[in-house]
LOLUM-928154 format. One record per residue (C-alpha): residue in three letters; residue number from 0; x, y negated, z negated. Coordinates in Angstrom, 3 decimals. Example, Ala and Ser with C-alpha at 12.3 -4.5 7.8 and 13.67 -1.06 7.14 Angstrom:
REM LOLUM-928154
@rest = ALA nr = 0 east = 12.300 north = 4.500 up = -7.800
@rest = SER nr = 1 east = 13.670 north = 1.060 up = -7.140
END
This chain:
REM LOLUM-928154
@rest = UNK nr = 0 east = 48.192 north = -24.311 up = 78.681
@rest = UNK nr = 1 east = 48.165 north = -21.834 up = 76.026
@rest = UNK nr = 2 east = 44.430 north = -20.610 up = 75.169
@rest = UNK nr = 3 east = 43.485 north = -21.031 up = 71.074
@rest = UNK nr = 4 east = 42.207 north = -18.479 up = 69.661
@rest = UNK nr = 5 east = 39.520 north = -18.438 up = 67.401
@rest = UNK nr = 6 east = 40.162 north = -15.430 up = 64.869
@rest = UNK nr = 7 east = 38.343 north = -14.669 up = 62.008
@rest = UNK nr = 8 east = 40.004 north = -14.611 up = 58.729
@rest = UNK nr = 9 east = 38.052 north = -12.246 up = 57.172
@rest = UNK nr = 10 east = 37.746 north = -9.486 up = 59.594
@rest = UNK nr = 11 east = 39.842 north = -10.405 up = 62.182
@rest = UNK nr = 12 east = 37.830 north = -10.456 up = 65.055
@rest = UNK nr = 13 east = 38.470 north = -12.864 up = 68.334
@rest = UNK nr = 14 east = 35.147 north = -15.284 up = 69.322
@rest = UNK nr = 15 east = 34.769 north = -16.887 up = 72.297
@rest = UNK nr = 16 east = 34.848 north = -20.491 up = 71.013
@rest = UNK nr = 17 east = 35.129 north = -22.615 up = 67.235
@rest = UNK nr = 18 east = 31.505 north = -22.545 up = 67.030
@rest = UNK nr = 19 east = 30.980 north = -19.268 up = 67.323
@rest = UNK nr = 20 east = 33.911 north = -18.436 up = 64.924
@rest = UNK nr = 21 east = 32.325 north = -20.975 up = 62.641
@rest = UNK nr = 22 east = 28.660 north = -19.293 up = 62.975
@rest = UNK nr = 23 east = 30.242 north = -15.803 up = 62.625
@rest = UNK nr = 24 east = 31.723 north = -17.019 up = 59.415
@rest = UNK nr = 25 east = 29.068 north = -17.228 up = 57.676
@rest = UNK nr = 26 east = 28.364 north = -13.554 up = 58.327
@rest = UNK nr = 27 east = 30.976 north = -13.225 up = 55.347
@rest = UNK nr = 28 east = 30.636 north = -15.975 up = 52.832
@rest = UNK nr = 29 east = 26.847 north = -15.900 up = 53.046
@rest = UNK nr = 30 east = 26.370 north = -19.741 up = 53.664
@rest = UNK nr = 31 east = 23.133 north = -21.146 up = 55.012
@rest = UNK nr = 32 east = 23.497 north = -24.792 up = 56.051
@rest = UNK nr = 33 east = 19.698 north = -24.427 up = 57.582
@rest = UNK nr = 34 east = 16.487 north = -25.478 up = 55.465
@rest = UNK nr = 35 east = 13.304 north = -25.717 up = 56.006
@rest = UNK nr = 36 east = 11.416 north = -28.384 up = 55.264
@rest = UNK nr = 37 east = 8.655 north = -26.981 up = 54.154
@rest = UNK nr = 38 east = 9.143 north = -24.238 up = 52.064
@rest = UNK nr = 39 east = 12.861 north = -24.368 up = 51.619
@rest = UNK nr = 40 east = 13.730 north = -20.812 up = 52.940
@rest = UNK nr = 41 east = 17.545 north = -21.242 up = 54.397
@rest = UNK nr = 42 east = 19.111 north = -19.807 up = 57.379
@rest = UNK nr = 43 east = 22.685 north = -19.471 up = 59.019
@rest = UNK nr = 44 east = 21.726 north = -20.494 up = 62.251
@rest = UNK nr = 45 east = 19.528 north = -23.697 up = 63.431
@rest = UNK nr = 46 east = 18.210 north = -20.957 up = 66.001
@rest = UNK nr = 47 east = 17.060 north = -18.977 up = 63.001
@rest = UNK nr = 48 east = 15.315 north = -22.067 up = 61.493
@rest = UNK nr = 49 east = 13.350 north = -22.909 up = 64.747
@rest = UNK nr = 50 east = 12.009 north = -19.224 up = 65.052
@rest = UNK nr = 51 east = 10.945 north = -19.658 up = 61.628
@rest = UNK nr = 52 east = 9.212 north = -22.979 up = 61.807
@rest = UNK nr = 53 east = 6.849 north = -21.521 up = 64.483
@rest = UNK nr = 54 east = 5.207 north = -19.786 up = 61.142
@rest = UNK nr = 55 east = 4.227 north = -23.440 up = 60.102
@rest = UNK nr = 56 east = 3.420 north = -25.092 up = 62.950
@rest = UNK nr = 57 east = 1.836 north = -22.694 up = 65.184
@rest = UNK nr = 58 east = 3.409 north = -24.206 up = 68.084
@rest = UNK nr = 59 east = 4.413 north = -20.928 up = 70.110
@rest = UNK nr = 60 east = 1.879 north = -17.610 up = 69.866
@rest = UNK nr = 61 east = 3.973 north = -14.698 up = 69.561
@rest = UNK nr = 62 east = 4.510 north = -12.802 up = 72.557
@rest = UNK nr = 63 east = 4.283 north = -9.101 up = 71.748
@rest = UNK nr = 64 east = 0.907 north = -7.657 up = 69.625
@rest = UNK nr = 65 east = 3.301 north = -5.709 up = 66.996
@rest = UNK nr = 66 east = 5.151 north = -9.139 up = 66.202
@rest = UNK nr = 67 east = 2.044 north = -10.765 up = 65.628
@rest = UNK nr = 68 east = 0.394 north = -8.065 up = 63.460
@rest = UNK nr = 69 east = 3.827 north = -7.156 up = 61.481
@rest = UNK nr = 70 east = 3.904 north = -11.586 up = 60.747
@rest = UNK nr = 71 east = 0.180 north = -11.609 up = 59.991
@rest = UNK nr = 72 east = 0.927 north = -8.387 up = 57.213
@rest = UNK nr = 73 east = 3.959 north = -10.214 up = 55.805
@rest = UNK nr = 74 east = 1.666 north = -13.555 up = 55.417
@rest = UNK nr = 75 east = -0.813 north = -11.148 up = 53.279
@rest = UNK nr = 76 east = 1.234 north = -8.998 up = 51.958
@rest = UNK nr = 77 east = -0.357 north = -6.242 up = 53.650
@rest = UNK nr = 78 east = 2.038 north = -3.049 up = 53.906
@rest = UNK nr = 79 east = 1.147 north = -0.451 up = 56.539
@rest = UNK nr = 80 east = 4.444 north = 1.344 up = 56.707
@rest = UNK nr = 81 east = 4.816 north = 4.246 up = 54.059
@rest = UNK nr = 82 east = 8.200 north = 6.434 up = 53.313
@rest = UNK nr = 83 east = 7.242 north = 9.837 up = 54.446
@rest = UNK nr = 84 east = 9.460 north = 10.887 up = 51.623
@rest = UNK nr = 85 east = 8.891 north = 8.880 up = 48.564
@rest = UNK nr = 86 east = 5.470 north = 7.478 up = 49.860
@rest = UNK nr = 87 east = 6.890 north = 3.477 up = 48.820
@rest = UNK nr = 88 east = 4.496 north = 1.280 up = 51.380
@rest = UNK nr = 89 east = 6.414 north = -1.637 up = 52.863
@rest = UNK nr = 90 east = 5.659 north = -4.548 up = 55.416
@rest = UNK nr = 91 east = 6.580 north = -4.033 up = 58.473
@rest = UNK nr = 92 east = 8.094 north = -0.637 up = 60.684
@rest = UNK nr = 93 east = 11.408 north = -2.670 up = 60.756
@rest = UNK nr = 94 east = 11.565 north = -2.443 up = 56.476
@rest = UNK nr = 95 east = 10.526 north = 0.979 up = 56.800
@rest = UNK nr = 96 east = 13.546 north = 2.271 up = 59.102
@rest = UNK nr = 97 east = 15.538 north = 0.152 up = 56.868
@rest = UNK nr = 98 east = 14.246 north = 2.190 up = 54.204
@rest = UNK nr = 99 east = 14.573 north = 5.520 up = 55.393
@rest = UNK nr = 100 east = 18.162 north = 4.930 up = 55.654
@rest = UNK nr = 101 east = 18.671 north = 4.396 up = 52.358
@rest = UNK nr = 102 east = 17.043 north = 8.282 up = 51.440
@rest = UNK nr = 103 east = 18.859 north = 9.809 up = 54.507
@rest = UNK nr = 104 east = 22.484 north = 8.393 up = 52.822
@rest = UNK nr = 105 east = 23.085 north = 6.582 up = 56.252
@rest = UNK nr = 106 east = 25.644 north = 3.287 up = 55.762
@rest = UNK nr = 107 east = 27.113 north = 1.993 up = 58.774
@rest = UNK nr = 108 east = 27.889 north = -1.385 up = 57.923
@rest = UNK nr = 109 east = 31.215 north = -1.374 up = 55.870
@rest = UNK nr = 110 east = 33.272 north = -4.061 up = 54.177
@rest = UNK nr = 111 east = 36.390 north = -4.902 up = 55.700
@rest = UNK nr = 112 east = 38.339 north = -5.737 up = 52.828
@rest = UNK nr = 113 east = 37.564 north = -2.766 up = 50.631
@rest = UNK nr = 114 east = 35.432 north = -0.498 up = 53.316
@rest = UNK nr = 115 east = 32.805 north = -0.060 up = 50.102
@rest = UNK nr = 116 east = 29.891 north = 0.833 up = 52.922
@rest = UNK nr = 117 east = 26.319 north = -0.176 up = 53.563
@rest = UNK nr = 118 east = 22.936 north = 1.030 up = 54.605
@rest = UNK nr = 119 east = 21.638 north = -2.782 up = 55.165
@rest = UNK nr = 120 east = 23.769 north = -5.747 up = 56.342
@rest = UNK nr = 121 east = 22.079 north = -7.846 up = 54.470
@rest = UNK nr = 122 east = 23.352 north = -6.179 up = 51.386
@rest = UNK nr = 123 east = 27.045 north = -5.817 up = 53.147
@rest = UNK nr = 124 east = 26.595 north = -9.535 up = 53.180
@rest = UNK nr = 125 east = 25.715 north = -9.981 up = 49.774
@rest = UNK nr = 126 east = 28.836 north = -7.842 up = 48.880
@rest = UNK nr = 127 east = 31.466 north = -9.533 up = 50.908
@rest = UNK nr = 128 east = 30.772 north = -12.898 up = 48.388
@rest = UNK nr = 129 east = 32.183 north = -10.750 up = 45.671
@rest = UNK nr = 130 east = 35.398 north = -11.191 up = 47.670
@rest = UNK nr = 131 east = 35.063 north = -14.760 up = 49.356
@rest = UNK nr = 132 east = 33.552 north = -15.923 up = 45.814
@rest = UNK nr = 133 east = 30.632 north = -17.492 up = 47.990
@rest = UNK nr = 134 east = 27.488 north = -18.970 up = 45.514
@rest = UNK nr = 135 east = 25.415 north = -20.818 up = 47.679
@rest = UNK nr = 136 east = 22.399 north = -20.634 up = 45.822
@rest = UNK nr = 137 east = 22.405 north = -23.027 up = 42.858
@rest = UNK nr = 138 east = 20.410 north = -24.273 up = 40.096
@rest = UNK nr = 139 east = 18.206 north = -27.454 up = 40.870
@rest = UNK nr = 140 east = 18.319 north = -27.982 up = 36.779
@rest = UNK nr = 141 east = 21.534 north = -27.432 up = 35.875
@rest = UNK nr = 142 east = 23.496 north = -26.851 up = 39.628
@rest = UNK nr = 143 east = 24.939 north = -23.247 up = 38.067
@rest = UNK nr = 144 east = 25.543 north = -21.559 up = 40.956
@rest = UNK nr = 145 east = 25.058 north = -17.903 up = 42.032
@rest = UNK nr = 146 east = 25.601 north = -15.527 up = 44.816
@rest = UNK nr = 147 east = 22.563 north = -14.141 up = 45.459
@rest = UNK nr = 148 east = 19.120 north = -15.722 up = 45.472
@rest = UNK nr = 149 east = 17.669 north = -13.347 up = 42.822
@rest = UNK nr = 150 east = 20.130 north = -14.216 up = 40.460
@rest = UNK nr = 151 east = 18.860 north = -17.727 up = 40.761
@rest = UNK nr = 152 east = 15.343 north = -16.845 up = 40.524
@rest = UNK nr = 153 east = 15.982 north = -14.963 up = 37.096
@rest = UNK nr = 154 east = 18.525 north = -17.543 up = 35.766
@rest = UNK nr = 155 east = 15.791 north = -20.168 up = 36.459
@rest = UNK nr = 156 east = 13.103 north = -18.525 up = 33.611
@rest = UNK nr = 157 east = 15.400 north = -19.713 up = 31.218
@rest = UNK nr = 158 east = 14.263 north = -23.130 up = 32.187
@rest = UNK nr = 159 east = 10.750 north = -22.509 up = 32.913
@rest = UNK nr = 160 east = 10.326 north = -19.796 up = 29.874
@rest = UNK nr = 161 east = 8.574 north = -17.515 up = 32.375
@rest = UNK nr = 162 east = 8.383 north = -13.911 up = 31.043
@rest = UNK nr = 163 east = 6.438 north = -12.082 up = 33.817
@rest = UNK nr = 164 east = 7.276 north = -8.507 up = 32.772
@rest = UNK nr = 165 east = 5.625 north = -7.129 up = 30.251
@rest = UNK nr = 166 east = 5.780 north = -3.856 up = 28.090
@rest = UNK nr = 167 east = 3.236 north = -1.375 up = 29.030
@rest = UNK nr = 168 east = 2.913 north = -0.359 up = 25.248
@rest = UNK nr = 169 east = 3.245 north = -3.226 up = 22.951
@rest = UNK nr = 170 east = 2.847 north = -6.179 up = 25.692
@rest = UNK nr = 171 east = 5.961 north = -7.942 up = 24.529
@rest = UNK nr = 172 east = 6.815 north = -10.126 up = 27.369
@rest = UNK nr = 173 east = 10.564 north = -10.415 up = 29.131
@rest = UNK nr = 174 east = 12.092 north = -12.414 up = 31.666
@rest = UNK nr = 175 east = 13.910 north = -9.726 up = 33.605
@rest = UNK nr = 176 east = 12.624 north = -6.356 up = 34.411
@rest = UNK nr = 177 east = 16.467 north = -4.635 up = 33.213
@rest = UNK nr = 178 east = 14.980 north = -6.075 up = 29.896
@rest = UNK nr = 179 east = 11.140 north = -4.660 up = 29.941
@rest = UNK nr = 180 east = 12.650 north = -1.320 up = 30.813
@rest = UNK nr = 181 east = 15.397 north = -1.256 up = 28.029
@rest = UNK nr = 182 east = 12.959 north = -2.381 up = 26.029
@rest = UNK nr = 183 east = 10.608 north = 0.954 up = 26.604
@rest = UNK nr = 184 east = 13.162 north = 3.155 up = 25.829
@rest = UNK nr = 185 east = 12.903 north = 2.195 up = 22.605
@rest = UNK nr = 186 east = 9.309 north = 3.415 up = 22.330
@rest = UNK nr = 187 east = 9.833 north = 6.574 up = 24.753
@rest = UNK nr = 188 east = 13.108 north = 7.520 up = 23.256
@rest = UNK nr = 189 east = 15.010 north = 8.117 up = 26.962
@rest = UNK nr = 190 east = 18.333 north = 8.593 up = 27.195
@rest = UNK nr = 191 east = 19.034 north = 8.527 up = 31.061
@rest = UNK nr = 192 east = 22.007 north = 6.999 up = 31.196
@rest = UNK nr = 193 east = 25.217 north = 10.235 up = 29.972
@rest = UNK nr = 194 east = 28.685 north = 10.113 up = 29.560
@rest = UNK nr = 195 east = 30.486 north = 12.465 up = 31.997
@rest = UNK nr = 196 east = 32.961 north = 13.695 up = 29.404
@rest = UNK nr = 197 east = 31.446 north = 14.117 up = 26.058
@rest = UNK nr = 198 east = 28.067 north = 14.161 up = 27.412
@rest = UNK nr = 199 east = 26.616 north = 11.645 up = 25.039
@rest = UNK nr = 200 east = 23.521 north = 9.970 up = 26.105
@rest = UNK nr = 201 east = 22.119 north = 6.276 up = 25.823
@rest = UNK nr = 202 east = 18.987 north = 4.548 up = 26.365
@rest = UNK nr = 203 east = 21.001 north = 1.363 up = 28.531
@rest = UNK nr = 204 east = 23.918 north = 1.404 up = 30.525
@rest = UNK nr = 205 east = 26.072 north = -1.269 up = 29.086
@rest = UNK nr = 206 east = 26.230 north = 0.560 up = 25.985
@rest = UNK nr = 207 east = 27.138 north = 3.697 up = 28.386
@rest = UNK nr = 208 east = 29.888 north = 1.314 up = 29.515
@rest = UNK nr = 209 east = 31.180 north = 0.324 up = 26.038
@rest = UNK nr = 210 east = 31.099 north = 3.868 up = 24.735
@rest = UNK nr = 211 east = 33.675 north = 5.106 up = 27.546
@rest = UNK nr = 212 east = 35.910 north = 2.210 up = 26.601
@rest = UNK nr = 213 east = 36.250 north = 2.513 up = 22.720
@rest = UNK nr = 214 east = 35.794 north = 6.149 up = 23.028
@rest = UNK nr = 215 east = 37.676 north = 7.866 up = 25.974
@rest = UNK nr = 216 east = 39.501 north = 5.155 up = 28.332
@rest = UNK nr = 217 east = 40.697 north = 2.866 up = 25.748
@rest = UNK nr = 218 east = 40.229 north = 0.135 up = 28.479
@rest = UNK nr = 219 east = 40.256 north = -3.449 up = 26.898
@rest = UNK nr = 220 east = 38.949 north = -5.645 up = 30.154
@rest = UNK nr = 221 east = 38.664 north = -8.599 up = 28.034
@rest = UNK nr = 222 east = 41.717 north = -11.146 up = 27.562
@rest = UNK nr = 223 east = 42.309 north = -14.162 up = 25.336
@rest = UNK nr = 224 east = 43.196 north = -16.740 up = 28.034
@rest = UNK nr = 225 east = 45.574 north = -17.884 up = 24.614
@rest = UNK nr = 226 east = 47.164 north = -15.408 up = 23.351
@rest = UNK nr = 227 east = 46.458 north = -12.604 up = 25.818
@rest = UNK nr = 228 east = 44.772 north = -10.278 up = 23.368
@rest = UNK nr = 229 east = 42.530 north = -8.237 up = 24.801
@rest = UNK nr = 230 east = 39.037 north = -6.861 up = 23.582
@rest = UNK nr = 231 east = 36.892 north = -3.909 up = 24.905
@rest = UNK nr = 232 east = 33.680 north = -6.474 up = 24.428
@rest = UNK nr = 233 east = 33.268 north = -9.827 up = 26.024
@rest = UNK nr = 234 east = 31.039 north = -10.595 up = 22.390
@rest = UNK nr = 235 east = 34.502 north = -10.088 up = 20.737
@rest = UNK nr = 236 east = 36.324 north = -11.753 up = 22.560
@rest = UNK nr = 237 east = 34.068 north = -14.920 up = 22.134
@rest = UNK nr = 238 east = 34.609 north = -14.484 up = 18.300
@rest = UNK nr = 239 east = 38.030 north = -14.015 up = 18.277
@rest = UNK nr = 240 east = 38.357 north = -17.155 up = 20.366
@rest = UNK nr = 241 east = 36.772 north = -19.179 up = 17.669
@rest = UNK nr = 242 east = 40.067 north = -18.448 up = 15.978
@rest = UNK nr = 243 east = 42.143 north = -20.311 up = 18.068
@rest = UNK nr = 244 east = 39.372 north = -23.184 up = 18.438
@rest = UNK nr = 245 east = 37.977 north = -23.363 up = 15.108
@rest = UNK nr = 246 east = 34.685 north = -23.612 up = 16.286
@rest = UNK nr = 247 east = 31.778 north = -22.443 up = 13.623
@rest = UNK nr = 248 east = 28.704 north = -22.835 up = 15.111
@rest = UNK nr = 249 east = 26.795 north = -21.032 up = 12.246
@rest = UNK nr = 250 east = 25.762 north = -23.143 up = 8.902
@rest = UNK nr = 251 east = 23.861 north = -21.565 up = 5.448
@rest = UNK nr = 252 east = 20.396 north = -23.986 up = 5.301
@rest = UNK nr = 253 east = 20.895 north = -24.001 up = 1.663
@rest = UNK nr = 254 east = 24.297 north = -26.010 up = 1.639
@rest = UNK nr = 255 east = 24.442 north = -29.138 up = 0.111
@rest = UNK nr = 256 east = 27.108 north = -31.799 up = 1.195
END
């Protein structure tokens, strides 16, 4: 009898048995069919989950001393690791190797389908759902759905009208830190992000972005799904749209009918 073989689509490689291709799987699209029930966190493996509920219920003392102690400093959020190079203090001496990696330009994890490499997995992971189209986090509001948990967390202060970043001049609140920063700019005056070409500078990068379309590629990214003309804004293309749908969602107050 023939033996099956249980490839992986993604990356091709042979497991042992369905269940492990099934496990390994999720390496890829990012899925996490494990939750706990008490503060939600989700895993990929029930393994993982049982580990983790040891955190609640105490059941099973850790074995080694540096488990313990790196546990008790995530619980508190104390951070006794520090960067040797940029001095950034971080939980445990597992985040701190992870870190260093990141200065020292090391990536070994790499993406199979476009080899774009990695210093973290975890971030290889978050990558490969560009490709698979994997959004397992979604909104318990509205069910949008997203690839990666902080998306969700930001997406959700437009329900809950949290603004937790605030500007260290005038205090104007914002919902995303992007936002508080490009916000600064406008009282600092930077310019960090510069065109390559012309050298031209701007205070956010989108408008970095939009400069070396209209400007020097000519690149028009943005297609009527109509009549298949294309814009170098997403904004324009939602107005030209309106021409095809008639949609006019603007009216004067004064009008009288």
């Amino acid at each position: 009898m023939k033996k099956m073989s249980h490839k992986c689509g993604y990356c091709e490689k042979i497991l042992s048995s369905k269940r492990a291709l099934i496990v390994h799987r999720r390496t890829h699209t990012g899925e996490k069919p494990f939750s706990c029930d008490v503060c939600q966190r989700p895993f990929s493996q029930k393994v993982h989950l049982n580990r983790h509920m040891r955190i609640h219920t105490g059941s099973k003392p850790f074995s080694w001393n540096t488990t313990l102690q790196n546990h008790k400093s995530t619980q508190i959020g104390e951070k006794r690791f520090s960067c040797d190079i940029c001095l950034k203090s971080l939980l445990t001496g597992v985040h701190l190797n992870r870190h260093v990696k990141a200065h020292r330009g090391v990536k070994p994890f790499s993406c199979v389908i476009c080899q774009k490499p990695f210093s973290l997995k975890a971030n290889l992971d978050t990558h490969m759902r560009i490709h698979t189209g994997s959004k397992p986090f979604s909104c318990d509001v509205c069910q949008k759905a997203f690839s990666q948990n902080t998306h969700l967390k930001r997406h959700k202060r437009i329900h809950t009208g949290d603004k937790p970043f605030s500007c260290d001049i005038c205090l104007k609140p914002f919902s995303t830190k992007t936002h508080r920063n490009n916000h600064m700019r406008t009282h600092t005056g930077e310019k960090p992000f510069s065109c390559d070409v012309c050298k031209t500078s701007f205070g956010q990068r989108i408008n970095l972005v939009r400069h070396r379309r209209t400007v020097h590629t000519k690149e028009k990214p943005f297609s009527c799904n109509i009549c298949q003309k294309t814009f170098t804004r997403k904004s324009s293309l939602k107005v030209h749209r309106r021409t095809h749908t008639g949609d006019k969602p603007f009216s004067c107050d004064h009008s009288h009918h």
